[in-house]
PyMOL Python script that loads the backbone (N, CA, C, O; Angstrom):
from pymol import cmd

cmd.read_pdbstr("""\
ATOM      1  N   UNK A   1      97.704 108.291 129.637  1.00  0.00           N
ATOM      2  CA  UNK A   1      97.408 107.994 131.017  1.00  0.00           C
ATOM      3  C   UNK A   1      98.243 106.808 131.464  1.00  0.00           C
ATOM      4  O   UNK A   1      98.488 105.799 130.802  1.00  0.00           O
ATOM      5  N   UNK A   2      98.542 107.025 132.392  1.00  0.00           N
ATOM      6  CA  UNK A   2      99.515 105.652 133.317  1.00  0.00           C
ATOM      7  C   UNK A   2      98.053 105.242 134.377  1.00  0.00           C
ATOM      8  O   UNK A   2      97.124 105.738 135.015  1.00  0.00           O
ATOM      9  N   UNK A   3      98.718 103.929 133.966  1.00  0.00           N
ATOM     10  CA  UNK A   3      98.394 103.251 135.782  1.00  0.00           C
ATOM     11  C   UNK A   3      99.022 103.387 137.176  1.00  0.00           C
ATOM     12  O   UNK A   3     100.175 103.810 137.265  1.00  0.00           O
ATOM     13  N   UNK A   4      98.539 103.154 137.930  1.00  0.00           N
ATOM     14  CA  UNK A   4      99.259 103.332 139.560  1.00  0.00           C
ATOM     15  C   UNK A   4     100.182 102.274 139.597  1.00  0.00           C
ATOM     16  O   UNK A   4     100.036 101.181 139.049  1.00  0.00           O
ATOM     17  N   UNK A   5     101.099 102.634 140.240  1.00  0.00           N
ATOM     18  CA  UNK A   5     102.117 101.534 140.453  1.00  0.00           C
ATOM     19  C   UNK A   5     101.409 100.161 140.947  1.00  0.00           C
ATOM     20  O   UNK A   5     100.608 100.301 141.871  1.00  0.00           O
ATOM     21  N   UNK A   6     101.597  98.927 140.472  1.00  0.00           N
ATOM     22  CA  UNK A   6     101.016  97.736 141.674  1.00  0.00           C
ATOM     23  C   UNK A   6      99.461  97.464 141.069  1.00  0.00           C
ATOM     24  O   UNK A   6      98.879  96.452 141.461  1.00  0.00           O
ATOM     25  N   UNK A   7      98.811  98.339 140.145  1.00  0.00           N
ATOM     26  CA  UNK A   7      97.536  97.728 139.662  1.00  0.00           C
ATOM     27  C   UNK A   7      97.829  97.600 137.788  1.00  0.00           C
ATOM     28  O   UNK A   7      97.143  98.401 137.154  1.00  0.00           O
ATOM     29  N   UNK A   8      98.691  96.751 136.995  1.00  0.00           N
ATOM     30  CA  UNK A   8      98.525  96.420 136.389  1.00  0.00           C
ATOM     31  C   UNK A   8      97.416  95.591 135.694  1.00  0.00           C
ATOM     32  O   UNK A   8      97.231  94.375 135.674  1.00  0.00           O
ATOM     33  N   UNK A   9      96.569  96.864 134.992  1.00  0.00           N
ATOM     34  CA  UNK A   9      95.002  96.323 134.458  1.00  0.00           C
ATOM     35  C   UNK A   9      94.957  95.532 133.460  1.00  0.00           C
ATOM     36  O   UNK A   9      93.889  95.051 133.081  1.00  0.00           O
ATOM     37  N   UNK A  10      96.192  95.257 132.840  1.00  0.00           N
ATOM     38  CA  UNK A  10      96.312  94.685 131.546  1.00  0.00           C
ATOM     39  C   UNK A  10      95.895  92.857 132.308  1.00  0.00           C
ATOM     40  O   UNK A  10      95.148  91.929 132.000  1.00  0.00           O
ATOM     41  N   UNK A  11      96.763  93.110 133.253  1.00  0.00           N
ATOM     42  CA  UNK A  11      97.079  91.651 133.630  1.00  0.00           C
ATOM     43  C   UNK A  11      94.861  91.301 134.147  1.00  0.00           C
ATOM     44  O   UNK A  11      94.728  90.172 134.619  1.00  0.00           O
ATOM     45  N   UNK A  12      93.894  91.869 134.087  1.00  0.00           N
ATOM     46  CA  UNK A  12      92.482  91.361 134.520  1.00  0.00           C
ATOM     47  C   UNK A  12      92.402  90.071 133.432  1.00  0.00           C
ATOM     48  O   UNK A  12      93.165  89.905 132.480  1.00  0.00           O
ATOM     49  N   UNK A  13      91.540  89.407 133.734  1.00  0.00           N
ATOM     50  CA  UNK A  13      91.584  87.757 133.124  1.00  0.00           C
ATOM     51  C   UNK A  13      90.176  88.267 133.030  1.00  0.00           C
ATOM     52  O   UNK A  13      89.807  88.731 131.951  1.00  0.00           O
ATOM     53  N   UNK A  14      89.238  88.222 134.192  1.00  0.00           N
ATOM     54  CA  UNK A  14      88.228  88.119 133.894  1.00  0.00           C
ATOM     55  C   UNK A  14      86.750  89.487 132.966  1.00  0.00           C
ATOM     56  O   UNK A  14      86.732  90.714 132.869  1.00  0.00           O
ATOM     57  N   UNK A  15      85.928  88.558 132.568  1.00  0.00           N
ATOM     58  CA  UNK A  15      85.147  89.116 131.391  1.00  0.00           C
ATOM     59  C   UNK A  15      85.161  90.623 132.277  1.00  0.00           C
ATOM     60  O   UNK A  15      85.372  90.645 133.489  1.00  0.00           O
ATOM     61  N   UNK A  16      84.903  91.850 131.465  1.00  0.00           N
ATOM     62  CA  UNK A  16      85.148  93.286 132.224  1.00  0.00           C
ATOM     63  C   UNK A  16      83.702  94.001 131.757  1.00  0.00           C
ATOM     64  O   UNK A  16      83.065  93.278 130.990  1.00  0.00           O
ATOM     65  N   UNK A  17      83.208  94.994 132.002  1.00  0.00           N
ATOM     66  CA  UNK A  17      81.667  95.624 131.694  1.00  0.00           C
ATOM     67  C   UNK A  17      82.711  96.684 131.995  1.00  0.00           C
ATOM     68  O   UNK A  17      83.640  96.736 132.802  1.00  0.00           O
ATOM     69  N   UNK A  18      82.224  97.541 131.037  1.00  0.00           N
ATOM     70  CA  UNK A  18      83.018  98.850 131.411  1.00  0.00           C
ATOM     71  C   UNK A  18      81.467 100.255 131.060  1.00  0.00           C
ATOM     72  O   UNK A  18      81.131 100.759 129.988  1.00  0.00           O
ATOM     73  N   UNK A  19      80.901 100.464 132.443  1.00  0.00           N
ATOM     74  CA  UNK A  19      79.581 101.865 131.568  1.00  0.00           C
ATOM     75  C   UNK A  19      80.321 102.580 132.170  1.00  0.00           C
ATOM     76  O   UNK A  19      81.193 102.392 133.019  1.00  0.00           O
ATOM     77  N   UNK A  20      79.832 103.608 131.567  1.00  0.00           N
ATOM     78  CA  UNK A  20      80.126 105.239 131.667  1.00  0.00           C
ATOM     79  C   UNK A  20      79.569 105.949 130.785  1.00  0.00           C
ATOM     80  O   UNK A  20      79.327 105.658 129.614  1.00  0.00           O
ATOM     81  N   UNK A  21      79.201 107.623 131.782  1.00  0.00           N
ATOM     82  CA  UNK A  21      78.331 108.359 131.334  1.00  0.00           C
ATOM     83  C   UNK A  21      79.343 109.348 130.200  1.00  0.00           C
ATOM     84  O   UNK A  21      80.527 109.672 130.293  1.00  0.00           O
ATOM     85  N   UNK A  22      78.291 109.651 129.111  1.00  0.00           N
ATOM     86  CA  UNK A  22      79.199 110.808 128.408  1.00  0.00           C
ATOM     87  C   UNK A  22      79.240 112.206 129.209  1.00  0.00           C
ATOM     88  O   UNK A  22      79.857 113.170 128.757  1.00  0.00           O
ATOM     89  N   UNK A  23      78.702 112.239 130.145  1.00  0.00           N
ATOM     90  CA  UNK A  23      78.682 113.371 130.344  1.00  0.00           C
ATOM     91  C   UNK A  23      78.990 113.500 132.349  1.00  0.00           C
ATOM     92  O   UNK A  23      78.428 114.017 133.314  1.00  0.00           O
ATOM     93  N   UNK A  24      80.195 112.682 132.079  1.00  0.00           N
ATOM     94  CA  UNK A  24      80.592 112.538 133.395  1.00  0.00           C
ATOM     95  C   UNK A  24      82.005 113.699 133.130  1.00  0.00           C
ATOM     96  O   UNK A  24      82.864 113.946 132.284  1.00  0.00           O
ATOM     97  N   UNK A  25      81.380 114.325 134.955  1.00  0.00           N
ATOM     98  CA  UNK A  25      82.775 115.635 135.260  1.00  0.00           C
ATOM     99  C   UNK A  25      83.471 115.329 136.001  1.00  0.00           C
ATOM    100  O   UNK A  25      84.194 116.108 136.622  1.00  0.00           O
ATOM    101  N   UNK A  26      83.434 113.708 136.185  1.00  0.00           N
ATOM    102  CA  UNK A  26      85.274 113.298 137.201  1.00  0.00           C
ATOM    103  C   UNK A  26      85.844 112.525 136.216  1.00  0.00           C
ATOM    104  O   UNK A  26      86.920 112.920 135.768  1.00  0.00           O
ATOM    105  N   UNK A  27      85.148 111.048 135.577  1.00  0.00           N
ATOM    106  CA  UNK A  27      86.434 110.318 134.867  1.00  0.00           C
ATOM    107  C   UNK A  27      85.463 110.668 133.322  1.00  0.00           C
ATOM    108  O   UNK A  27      84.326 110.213 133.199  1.00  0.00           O
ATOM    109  N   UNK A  28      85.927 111.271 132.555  1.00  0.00           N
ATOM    110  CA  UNK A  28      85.644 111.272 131.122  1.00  0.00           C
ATOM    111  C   UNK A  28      85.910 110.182 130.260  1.00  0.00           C
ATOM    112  O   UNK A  28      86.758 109.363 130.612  1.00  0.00           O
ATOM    113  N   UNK A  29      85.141 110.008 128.872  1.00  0.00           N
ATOM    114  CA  UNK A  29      84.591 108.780 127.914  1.00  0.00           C
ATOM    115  C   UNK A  29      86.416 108.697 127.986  1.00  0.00           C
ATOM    116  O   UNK A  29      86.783 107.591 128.382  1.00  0.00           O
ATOM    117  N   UNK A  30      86.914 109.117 127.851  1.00  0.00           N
ATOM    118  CA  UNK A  30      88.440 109.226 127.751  1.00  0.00           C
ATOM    119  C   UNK A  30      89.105 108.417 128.465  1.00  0.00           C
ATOM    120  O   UNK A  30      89.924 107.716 127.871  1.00  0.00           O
ATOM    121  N   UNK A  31      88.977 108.279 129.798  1.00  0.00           N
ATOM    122  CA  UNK A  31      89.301 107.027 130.772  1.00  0.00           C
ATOM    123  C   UNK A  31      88.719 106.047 130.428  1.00  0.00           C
ATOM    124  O   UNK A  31      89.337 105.077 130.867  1.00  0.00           O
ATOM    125  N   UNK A  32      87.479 105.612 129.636  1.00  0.00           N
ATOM    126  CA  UNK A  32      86.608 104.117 129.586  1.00  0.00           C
ATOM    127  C   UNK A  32      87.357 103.929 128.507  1.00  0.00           C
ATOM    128  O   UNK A  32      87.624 102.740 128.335  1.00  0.00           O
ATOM    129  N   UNK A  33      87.818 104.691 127.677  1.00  0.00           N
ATOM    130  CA  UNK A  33      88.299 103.961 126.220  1.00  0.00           C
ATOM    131  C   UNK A  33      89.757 103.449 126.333  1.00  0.00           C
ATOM    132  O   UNK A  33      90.225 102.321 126.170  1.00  0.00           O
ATOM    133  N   UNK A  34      90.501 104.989 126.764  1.00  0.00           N
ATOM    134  CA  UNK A  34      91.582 104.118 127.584  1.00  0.00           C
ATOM    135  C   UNK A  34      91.822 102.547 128.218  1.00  0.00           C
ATOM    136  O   UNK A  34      92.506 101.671 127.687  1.00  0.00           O
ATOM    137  N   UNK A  35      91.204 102.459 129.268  1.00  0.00           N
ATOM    138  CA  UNK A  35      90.691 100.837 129.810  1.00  0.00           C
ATOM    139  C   UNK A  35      90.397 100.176 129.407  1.00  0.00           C
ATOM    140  O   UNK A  35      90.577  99.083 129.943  1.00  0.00           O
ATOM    141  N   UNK A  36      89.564 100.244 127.887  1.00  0.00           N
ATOM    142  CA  UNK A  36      88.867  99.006 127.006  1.00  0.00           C
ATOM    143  C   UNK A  36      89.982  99.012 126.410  1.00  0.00           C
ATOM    144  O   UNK A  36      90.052  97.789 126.284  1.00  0.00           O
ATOM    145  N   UNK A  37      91.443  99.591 125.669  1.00  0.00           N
ATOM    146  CA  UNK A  37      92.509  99.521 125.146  1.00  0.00           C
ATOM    147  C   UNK A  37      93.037  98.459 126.019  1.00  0.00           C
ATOM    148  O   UNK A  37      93.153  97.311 125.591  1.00  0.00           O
ATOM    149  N   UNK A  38      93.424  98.843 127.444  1.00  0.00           N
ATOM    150  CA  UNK A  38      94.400  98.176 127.830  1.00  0.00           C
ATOM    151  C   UNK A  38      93.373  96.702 128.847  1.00  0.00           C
ATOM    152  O   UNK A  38      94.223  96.025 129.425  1.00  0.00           O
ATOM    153  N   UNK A  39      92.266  96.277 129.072  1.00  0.00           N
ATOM    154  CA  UNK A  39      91.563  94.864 129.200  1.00  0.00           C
ATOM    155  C   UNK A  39      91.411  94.162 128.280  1.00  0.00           C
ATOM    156  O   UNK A  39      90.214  94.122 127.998  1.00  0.00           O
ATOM    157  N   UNK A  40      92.179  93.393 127.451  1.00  0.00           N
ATOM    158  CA  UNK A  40      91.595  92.519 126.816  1.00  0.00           C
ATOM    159  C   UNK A  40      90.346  92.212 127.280  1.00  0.00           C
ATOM    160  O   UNK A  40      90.092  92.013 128.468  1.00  0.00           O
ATOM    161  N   UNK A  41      89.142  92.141 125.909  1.00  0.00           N
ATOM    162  CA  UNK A  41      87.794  91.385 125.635  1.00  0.00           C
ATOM    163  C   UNK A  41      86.732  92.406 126.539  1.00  0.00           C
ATOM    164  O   UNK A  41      85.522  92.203 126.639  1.00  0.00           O
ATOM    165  N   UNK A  42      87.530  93.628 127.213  1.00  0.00           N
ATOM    166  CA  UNK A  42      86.754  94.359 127.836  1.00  0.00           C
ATOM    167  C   UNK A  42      85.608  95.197 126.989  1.00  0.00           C
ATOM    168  O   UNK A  42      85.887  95.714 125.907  1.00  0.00           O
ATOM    169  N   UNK A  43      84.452  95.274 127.510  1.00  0.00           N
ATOM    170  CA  UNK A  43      83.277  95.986 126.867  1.00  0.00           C
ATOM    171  C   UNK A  43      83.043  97.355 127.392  1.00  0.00           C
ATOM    172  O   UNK A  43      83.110  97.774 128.548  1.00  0.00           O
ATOM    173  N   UNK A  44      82.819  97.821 126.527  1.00  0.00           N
ATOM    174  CA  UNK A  44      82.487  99.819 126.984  1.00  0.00           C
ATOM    175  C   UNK A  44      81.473  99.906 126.581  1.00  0.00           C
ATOM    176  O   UNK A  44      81.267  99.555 125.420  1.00  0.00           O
ATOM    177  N   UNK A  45      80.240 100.506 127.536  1.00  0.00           N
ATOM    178  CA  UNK A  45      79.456 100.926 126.921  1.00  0.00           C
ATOM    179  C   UNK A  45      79.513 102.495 127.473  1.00  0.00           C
ATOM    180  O   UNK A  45      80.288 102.805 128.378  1.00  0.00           O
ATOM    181  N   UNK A  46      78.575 103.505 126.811  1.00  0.00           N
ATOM    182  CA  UNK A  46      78.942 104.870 127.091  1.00  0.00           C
ATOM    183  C   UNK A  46      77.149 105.181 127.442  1.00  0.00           C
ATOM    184  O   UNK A  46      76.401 104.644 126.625  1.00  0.00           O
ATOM    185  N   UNK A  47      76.737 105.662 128.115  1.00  0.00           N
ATOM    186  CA  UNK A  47      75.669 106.104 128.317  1.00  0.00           C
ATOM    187  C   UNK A  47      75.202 107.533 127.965  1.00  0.00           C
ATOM    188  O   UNK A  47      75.253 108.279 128.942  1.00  0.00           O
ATOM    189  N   UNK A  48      74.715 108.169 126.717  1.00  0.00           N
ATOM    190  CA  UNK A  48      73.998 109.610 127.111  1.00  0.00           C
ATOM    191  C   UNK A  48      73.460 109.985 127.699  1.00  0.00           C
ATOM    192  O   UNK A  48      72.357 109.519 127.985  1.00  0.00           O
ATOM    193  N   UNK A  49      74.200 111.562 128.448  1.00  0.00           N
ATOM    194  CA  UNK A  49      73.899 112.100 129.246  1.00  0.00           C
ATOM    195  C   UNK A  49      74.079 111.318 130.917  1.00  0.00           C
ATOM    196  O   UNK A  49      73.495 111.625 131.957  1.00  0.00           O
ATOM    197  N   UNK A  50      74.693 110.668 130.772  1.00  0.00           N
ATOM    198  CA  UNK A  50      75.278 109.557 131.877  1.00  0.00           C
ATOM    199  C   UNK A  50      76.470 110.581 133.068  1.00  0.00           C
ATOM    200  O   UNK A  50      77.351 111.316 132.620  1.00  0.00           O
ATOM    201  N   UNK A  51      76.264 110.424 134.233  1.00  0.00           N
ATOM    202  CA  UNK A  51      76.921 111.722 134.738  1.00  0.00           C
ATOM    203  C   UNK A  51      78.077 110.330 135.784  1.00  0.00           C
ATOM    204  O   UNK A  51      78.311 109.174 135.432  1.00  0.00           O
ATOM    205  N   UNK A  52      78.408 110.822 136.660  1.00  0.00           N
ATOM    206  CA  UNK A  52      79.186 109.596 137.786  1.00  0.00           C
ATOM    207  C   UNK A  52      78.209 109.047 138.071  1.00  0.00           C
ATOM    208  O   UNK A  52      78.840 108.043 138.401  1.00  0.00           O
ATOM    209  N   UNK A  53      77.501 108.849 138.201  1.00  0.00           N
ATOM    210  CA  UNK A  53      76.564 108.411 139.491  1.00  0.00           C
ATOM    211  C   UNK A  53      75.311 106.885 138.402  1.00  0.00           C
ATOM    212  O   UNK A  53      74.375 106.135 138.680  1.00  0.00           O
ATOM    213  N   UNK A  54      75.928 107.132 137.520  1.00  0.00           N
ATOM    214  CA  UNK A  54      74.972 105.837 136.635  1.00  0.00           C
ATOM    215  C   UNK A  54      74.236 104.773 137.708  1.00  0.00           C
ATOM    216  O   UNK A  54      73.109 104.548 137.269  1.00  0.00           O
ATOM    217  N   UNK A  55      74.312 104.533 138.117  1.00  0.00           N
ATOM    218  CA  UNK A  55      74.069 103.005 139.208  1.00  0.00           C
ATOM    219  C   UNK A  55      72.531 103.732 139.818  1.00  0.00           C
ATOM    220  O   UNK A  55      71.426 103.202 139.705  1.00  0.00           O
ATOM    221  N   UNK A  56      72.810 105.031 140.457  1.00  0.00           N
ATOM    222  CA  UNK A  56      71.673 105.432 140.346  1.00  0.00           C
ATOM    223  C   UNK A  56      70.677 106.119 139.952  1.00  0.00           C
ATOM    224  O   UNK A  56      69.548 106.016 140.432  1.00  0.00           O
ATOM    225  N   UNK A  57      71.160 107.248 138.610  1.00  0.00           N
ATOM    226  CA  UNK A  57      70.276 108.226 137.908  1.00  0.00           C
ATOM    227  C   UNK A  57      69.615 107.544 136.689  1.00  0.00           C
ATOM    228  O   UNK A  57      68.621 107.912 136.063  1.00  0.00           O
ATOM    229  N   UNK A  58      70.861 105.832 136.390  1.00  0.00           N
ATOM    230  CA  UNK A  58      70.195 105.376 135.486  1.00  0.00           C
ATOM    231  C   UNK A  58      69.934 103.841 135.076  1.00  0.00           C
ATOM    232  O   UNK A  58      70.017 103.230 134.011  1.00  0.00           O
ATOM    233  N   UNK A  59      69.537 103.444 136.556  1.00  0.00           N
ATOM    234  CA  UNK A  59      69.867 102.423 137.399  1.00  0.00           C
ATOM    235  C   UNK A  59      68.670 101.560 135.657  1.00  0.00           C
ATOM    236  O   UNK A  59      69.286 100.753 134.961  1.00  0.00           O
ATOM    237  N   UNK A  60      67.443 101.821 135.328  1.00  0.00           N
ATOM    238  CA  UNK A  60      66.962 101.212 134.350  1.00  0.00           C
ATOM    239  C   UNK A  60      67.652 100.584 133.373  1.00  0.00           C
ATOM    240  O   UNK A  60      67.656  99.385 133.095  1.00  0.00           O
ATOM    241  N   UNK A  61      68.400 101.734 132.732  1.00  0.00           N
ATOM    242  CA  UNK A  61      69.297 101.246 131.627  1.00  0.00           C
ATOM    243  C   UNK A  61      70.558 100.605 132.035  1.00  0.00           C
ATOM    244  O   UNK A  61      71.087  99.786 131.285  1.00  0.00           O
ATOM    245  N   UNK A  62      71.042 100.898 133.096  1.00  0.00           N
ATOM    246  CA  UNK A  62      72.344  99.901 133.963  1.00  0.00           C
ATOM    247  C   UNK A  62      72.208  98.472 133.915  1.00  0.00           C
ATOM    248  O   UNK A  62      72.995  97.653 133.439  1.00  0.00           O
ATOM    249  N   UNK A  63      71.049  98.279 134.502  1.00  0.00           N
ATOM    250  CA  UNK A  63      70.878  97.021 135.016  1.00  0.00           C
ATOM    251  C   UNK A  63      70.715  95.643 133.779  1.00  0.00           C
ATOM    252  O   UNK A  63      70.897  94.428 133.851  1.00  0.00           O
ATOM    253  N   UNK A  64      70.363  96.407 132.886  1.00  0.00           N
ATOM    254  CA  UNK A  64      69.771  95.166 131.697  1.00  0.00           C
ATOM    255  C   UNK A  64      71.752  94.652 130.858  1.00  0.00           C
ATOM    256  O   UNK A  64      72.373  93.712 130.362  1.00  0.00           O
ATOM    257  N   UNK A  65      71.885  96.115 131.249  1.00  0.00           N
ATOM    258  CA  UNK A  65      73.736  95.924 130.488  1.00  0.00           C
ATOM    259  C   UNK A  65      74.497  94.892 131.700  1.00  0.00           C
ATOM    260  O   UNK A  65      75.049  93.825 131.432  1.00  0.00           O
ATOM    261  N   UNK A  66      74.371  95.512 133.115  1.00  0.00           N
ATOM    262  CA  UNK A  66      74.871  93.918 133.822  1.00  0.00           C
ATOM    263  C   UNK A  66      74.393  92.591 133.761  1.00  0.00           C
ATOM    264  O   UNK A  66      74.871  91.466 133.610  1.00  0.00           O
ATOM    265  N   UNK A  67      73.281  93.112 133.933  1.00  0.00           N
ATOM    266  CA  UNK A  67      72.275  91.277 133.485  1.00  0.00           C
ATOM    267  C   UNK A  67      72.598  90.656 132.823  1.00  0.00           C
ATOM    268  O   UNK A  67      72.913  89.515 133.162  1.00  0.00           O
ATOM    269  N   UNK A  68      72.724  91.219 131.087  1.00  0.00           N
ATOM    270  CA  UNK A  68      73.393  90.268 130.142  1.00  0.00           C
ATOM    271  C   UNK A  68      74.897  90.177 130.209  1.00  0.00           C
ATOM    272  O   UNK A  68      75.369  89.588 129.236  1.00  0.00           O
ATOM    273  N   UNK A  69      75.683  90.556 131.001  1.00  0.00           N
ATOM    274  CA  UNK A  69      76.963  90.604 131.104  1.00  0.00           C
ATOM    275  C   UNK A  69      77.322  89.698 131.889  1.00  0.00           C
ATOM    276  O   UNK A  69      78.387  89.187 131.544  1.00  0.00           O
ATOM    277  N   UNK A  70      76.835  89.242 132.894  1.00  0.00           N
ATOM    278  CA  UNK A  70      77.061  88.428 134.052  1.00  0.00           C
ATOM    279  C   UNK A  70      75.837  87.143 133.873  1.00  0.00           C
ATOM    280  O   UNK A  70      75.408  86.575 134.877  1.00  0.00           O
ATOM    281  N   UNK A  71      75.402  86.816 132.619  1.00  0.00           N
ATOM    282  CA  UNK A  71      74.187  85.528 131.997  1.00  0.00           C
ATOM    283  C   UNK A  71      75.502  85.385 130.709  1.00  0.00           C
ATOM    284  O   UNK A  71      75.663  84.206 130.396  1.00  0.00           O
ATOM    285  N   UNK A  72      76.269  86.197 130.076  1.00  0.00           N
ATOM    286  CA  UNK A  72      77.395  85.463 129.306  1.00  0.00           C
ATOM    287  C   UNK A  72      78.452  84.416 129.344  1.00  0.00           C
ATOM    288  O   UNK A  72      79.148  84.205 128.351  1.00  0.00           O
TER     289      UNK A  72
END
""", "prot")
cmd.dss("prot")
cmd.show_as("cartoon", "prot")
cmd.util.cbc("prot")
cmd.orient("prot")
């Protein structure tokens, strides 16, 4: 996978949260791992059964992974 011209992700400084669902049908675990390759110190977490829409089908388990991410 390439990046878009002009958004060099390598160059992010700051701490990164990376969720995603395994069982997402637009960007697959395949794009999050990708991205945790190229962010330094970036975190992936993968959610089962996690579809696009995490923020709200699984807003429970979301929220405790930003909480401690943004209290680090």
């Amino acid at each position: 996978m390439r990046s878009s011209p002009g958004l060099p992700v390598e160059r992010i400084a700051a701490p990164t949260l990376l969720l995603w669902g395994d069982a997402d049908p637009i960007s697959p675990v395949a794009v999050g791992r990708h991205l945790q390759g190229r962010i330094a110190g970036s975190q992936l977490h993968v959610l089962p059964g996690g579809g696009h829409d995490l923020a709200i089908t699984m807003a429970d388990r979301v929220a405790p992974l930003i909480a401690r991410h943004l209290s680090a």
